[in-house]
Structure formats: C-alpha cells, structure tokens
N, C-alpha and C positions, 0 to 999 in steps of 0.2 A: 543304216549306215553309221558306222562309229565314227565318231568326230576325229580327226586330226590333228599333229598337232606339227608346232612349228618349229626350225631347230635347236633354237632354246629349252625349249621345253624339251626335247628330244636328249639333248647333252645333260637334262639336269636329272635324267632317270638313271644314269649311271654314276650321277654325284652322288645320290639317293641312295644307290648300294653300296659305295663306299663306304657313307658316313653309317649304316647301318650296324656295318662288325662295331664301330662304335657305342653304339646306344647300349644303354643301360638299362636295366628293370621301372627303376624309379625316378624320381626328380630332384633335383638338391634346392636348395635355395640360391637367389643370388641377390643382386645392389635392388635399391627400392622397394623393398618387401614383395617380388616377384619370386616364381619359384626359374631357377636358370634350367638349362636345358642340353642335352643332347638333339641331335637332329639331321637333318635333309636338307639339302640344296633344295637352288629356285625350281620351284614349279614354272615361277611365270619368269620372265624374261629378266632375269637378274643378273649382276656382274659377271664377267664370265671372265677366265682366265685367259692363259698361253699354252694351258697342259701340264708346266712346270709346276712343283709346289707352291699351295697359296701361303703367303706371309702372313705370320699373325696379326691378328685387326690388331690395332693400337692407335693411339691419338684419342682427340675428344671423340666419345660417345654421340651417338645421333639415340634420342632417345623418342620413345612410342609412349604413349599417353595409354592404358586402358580401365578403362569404367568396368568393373569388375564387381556385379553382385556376389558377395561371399556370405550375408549374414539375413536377406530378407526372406519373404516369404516364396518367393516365386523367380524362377527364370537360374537358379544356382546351378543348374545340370548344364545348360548351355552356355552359361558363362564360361566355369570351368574349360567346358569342352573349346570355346575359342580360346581362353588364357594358354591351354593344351600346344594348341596350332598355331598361336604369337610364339609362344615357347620353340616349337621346333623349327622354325623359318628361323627365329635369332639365332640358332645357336648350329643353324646347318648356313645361315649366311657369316656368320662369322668366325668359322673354321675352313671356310673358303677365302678368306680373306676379308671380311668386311666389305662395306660400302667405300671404295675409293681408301682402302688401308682403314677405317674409322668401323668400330662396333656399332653395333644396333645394343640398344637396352630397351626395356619394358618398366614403364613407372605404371604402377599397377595400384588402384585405391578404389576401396569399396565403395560400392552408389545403390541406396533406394531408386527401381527402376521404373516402382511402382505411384511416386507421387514426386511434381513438379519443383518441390524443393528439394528434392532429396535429387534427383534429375541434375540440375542446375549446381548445385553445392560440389556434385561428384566432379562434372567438367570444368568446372571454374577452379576446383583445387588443381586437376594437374595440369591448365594454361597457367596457374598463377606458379607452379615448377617448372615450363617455358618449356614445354615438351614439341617435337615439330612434327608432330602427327597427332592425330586418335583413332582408334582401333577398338570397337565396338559391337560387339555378338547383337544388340540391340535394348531399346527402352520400350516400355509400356505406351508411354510418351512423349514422342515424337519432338514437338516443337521448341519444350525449351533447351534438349540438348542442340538442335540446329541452331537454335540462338545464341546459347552461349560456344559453341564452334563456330560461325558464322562471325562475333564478335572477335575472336580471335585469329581467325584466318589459316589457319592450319587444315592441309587439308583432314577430314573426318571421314574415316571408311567404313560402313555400316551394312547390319544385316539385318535392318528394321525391319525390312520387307512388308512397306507401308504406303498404300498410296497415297495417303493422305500428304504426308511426308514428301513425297515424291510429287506433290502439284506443288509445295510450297515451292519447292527449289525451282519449278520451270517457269513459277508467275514472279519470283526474283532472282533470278540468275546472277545478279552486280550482287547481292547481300549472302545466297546461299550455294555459289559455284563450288564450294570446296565440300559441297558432301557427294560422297560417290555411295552409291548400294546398289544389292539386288534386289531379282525382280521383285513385281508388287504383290500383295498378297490374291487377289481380286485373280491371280491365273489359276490359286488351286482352284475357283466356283468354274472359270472357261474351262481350265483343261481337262475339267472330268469327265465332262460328255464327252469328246474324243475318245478318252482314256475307254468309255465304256462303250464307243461305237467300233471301238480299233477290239476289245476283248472279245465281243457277242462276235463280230465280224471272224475272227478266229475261229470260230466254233470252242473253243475251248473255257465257254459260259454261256448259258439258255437263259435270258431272266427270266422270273414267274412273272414279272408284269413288267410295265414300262414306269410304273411308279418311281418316281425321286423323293424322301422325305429325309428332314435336314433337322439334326439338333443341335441347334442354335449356345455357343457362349455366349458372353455376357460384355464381351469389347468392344473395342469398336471397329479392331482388325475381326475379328470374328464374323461379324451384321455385312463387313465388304465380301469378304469371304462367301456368305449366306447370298448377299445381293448377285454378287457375280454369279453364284450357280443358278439361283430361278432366271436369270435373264438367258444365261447357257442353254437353258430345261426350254423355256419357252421362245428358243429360236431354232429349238430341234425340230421343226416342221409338224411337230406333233408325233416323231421319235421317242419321245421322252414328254412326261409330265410330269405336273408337278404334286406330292402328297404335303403331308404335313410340316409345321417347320413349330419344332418344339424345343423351347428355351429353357435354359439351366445358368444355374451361377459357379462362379471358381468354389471351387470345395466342395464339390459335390461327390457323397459319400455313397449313399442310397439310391442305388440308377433303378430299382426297381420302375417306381413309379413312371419310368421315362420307355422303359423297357415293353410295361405296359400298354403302352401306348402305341408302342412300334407295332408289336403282336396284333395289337385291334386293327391297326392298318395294313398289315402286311405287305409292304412296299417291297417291289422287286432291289432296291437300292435305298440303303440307311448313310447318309454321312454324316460321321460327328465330327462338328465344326466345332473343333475345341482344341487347345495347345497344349496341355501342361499332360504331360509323361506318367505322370505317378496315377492321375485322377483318371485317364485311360483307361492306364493298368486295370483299374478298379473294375471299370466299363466292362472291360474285355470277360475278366473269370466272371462278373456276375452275369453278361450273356452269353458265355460258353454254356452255363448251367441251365439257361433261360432264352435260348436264341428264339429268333424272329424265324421258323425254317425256309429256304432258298432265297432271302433276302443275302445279298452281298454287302460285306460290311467295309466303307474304308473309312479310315481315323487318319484326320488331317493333322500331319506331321508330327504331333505328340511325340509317336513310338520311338523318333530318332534317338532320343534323348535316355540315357542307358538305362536309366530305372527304366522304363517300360518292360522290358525282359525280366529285368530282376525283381519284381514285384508281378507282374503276370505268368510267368512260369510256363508252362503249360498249355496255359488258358490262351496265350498269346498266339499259337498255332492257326494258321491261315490268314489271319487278320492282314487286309490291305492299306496303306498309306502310304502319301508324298512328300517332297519338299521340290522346290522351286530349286535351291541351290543342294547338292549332294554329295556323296561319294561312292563311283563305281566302282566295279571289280571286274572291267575286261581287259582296260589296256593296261600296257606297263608300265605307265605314271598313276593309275589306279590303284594297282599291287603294290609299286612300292611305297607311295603314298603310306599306303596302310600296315605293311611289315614295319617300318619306317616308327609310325606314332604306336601301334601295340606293341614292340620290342621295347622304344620309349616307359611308357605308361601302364605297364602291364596290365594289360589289356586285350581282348580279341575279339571277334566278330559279334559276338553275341553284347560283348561291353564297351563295345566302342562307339561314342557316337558316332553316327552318318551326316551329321552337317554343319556343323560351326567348327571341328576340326579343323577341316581343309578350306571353308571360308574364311578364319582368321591366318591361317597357313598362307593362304594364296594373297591376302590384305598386304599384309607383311612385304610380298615380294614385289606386290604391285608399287609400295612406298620405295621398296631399296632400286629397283630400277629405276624410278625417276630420279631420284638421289645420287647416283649413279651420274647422271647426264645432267641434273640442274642443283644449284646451291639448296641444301636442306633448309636453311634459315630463308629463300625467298620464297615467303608462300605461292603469292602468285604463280611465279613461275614452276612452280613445283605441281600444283593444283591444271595450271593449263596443261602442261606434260602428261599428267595423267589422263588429264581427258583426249587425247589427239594420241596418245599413243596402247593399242590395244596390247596386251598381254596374255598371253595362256598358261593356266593354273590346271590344277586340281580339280577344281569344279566346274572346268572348262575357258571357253573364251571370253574376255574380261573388257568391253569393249565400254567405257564411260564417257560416249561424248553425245549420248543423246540430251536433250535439255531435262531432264529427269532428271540425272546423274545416274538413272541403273542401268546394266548391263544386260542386255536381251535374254529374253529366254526363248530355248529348243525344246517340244517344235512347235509351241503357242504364240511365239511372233515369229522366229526365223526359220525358216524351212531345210537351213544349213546347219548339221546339227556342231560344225566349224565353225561356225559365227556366235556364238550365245553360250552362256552354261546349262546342264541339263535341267529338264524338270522329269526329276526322276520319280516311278512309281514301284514302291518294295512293297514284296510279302513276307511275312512270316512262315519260311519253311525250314523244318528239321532245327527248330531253335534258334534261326538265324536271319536277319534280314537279307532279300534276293530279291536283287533286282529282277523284274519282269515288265519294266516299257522304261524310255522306247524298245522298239525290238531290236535296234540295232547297239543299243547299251546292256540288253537283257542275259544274264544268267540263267535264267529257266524261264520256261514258260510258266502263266496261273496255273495253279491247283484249287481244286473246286473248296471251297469251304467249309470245314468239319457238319456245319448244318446244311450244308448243300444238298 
C-alpha cells in the first residue's frame, strides 16, 4: 500500500511544478558562503498561502546552521547531497513567500566529521553566528555534536541514523529534547530478514542455502548494524543462519582477500556492512569479475551516494541495497521531488543521490512550519512544536515525538506505511537505482543477479 499523504503535502506538489519551469541547470552562490538556490515548495507542512501571489520574503533572515564536510576524507558525497536539499527547500520556501514574510538562509561551515574536535569546533562556530537551527546529513560522532547543540538550545535535525545517539536523547530528554532524527541504523540488520522472507516468498529468488555472512566495517554504526542482523538471523526460527562475519577497515582497496573468503563459504546471502560509496564501487567490479555464484548480494546503503554509479559502471548491475530514509518514484511528490532537484543540479537518476537530498529537503520544512506557528528565536517552544506536530515530506511521515527523537520507520516498526518514512530497498537495474520493496513503493520487481 503506498503511503498517503496529507493536504499539505498534497498542495505542495503543485508548488513543485510551478517552481520547476524555474530551476536552472546549476547553482549560484549566495550570503554565508552557501551556494543559493532554485527550488520547490513544502514537502511537509509549510506556510501555505491564499492562492493569491506570494510576497517576496523580506525582513530579517531566519538563518540554518549546517555542519558541512567539504574538505575531509569521508562522508563529502552526502554532505553535499543534504547541502543540495537545504538548498532547494530555501529557495522553494522563500519564493513562496518566506516563513511569515522572513527568508530562510543557510550558514554553511566546513566540520571534520570524523574526530571530536573537529565535530565540536564545526557546531560551536555557527551557534557562536547565533543561527536558530542546525541541519545536519550527519557525524561519525555522535555525542559531541548533541553536546554542543544540546548546549545551545536550538533545535538540531539529524540524519545520524545512530542509535547510540538516540539512547542519549531518551536517558536525557531535559539536556537533549532538541535533536530530532531518523531511524536507527540497527533496522538495516532487523529488516533484512523480512526483506529476504518477503523476496524467496515471491518466488522471484530461490536461495542456494539459508546462509547469512556479513562483512563487517570497522565503526561503531557498522558492529550495530552487524549486531542487529545475527540477532534478526537467529530469531528466524532456524529460517536463516548464520555464516561468517568478516571484518575490513575504511580504505579498503583489495576485496580480493574478502572475496575469497565469501567463495569458500558460499553463503546463500553476503551483506556488506559498510557505508562509503566509492569503496563499494570498488567491491562491486572486483566481484562482478570474481562473484560468490547464487549468493545474493546486498551493500548497505553505500550505492545511494552518486559515485557508486560513476565509479562501478557496469559492474554495478543487479547489486541490492537500502537506506532507512529514501526517495521513491511512485507517487507525485516522488516525481516531482526529483524533476525538481535534477533540473536544479544537473543531474539524473543515475547521479542523483537517493537520500540526504530529500532528508535535508524535508529538515528544512519541518523547521519552517514550526516557525511559522512559534517564535524562531524561542527554542523551547520551537523544539516542542516540532515534537507534537507530525509533518509529511518526501521521505515520508515525519512524526518526532517519540522519546528518541526519530521518526518511525515502514514497515519495521509501523505497519502504516502513513505513519513513518520508508525503508526502502533498491536495485541496480538498466544503470539505474529501482526501487523493488516495499511492494507497495516498488518500481519493478527483483531481477536475479548477473551471477545468479
């Protein structure tokens, strides 16, 4: 059943088309060393007119904080891609008029996301610019960004997708009420047995065994990841077991050795529990050349991120992976969604990322609605808003009032796929990611696997 949506969201797919004969190829720059933007109306529940023309924003700026790797080793693809989706929410909310007549701006400053002073230095520069939000694709390291947000009071909307993260906020709620995010990482390990009870049950995949074997990154999001699926594997009644679980570090060039390894096991099911886009890529052409034969292969969420395509080529063909937060292409906030940012960014389905786009997209509007209804300068009241009032975006239902602060996931906690954002699983077919679960978000059904 495709999710629903509500008539906010419903009105803002025709803002979407509008603002589209608008968009441009490229991006310009604007104030803050941000780049400004062309764009789209609210996804989620944002100012809404009379129908009449909207007035141009004017007055003081309501500005957005974002922690923006541009120059470190890791995590630039998805930054970018939310800097992307900040971009088009600004400049599609404030060709509608602004938040209550007032622009949105993006104070945009580079952060190491990968070590805790470089973490800390990056948030503490733009509270110490006195920004009334932050807007964050995510950190390596969780804690001392919620510290220094948590110190400052503003709320902080994140795409950590950490549950570590996620216990701090519920064990102090009075210190860390103001960070909202999605779900925890721990659902890619739950949801893949589903994912592979819901495929075989299709018929449209036999596996050679019932083997599960897991190659392990080297994080700490990764080891949860890793945790949640042998507990998945060995709650499957004895559906599923468990094979090998074999570890690698970030930079890893050379998969032979790993590849090897798969091959001596022959696991009906290989997951590589790893993130980074490029070092997939890599994954993928050297076991195109060298595959494990009838083992199903899925790569946890990596591929979103655009180099995966442009660096696998080819090789990339059939390959399966998720993400918790995503972007479809059934319904008509879907589509335009994504005409919308590739018209922008030139860009297309093959080069577009599929998830921090539309989750900094959707951040964005979740701020300008409450904004909208409560003083941007009181955080409190700005922070409780968001929690008590559900929104629909892009990447679905946006519901922050669990003591976590994230937003449910379909259909590994909520059974309404109305109630949560997706957790969507793509293939690589004909050069393109296509969705194929849920079934009722899906695009095509699987295709068997080059080495299938």
């Amino acid at each position: 059943m495709k999710r629903s949506r509500n008539t906010a969201a419903a009105a803002a797919v025709a803002s979407l088309g509008l603002l589209l004969a608008a968009c441009g190829g490229g991006s310009d720059s604007s104030s803050s060393s941000q780049a400004a933007a062309s764009g789209a109306a609210p996804a989620a529940s944002a100012p809404a007119g009379d129908g009449s023309a909207p007035a141009t924003a004017s007055g003081d700026p309501i500005t957005i904080g974002m922690p923006i790797a541009q120059s470190g080793p890791a995590g630039i693809a998805d930054h970018k891609d939310c800097w992307n989706g900040a971009i088009l929410a600004q400049d599609g909310i404030n060709a509608a008029g602004g938040v209550n007549g007032r622009p949105i701006e993006l104070d945009v400053t580079d952060i190491d996301i990968l070590s805790p002073e470089g973490i800390t230095a990056g948030f503490q520069k733009l509270t110490g610019d006195g920004v009334q939000a932050i807007v964050s694709p995510f950190v390596i390291i969780p804690p001392p960004a919620l510290d220094a947000a948590a110190a400052y009071g503003a709320p902080y909307m994140s795409g950590d997708t950490n549950i570590d993260a996620q216990k701090m906020r519920e064990a102090d709620p009075a210190k860390y009420g103001n960070y909202f995010v999605d779900p925890a990482e721990t659902y890619y390990g739950s949801g893949l047995v589903p994912f592979l009870d819901e495929l075989k049950a299709s018929g449209g995949w036999t596996p050679t065994n019932n083997t599960v074997s897991i190659v392990r990154g080297d994080t700490a999001y990764n080891k949860n990841i890793a945790d949640a699926t042998v507990a998945a594997v060995e709650g499957s009644g004895g559906a599923w077991q468990m094979g090998d679980i074999i570890d690698i570090t970030a930079g890893t060039k050379d998969w032979s050795p790993v590849i090897q390894k798969l091959k001596a096991a022959a696991p009906g099911v290989i997951m590589v529990d790893h993130w980074i886009g490029a070092e997939l890529a890599s994954f993928s052409k050297q076991f195109a050349k060298d595959p494990v034969p009838g083992s199903l292969v899925y790569l946890q969420y990596g591929p979103s991120q655009p180099e995966y395509l442009q660096i696998a080529g080819a090789d990339a063909e059939g390959f399966v992976w998720g993400t918790v937060i995503g972007t479809g292409n059934t319904s008509p906030e879907d589509k335009a969604f994504r005409q919308a940012y590739q018209a922008k960014f030139g860009v297309d389905d093959k080069t577009m990322g599929m998830v921090y786009p539309a989750w900094c997209y959707d951040m964005v509007h979740v701020l300008a609605n409450a904004w909208s209804n409560v003083d941007p300068t009181d955080f409190a009241a700005v922070n409780a808003f968001i929690a008590a009032n559900p929104t629909d975006g892009v990447t679905g239902h946006l519901d922050f009032s669990a003591p976590t602060g994230a937003t449910p996931v379909y259909p590994d906690q909520v059974s309404d796929p109305a109630a949560g954002v997706t957790h969507y699983f793509y293939q690589v077919q004909d050069g393109r990611h296509t969705v194929i679960a849920p079934t009722g978000d899906a695009e095509a059904p699987y295709k068997p696997q080059p080495w299938q």
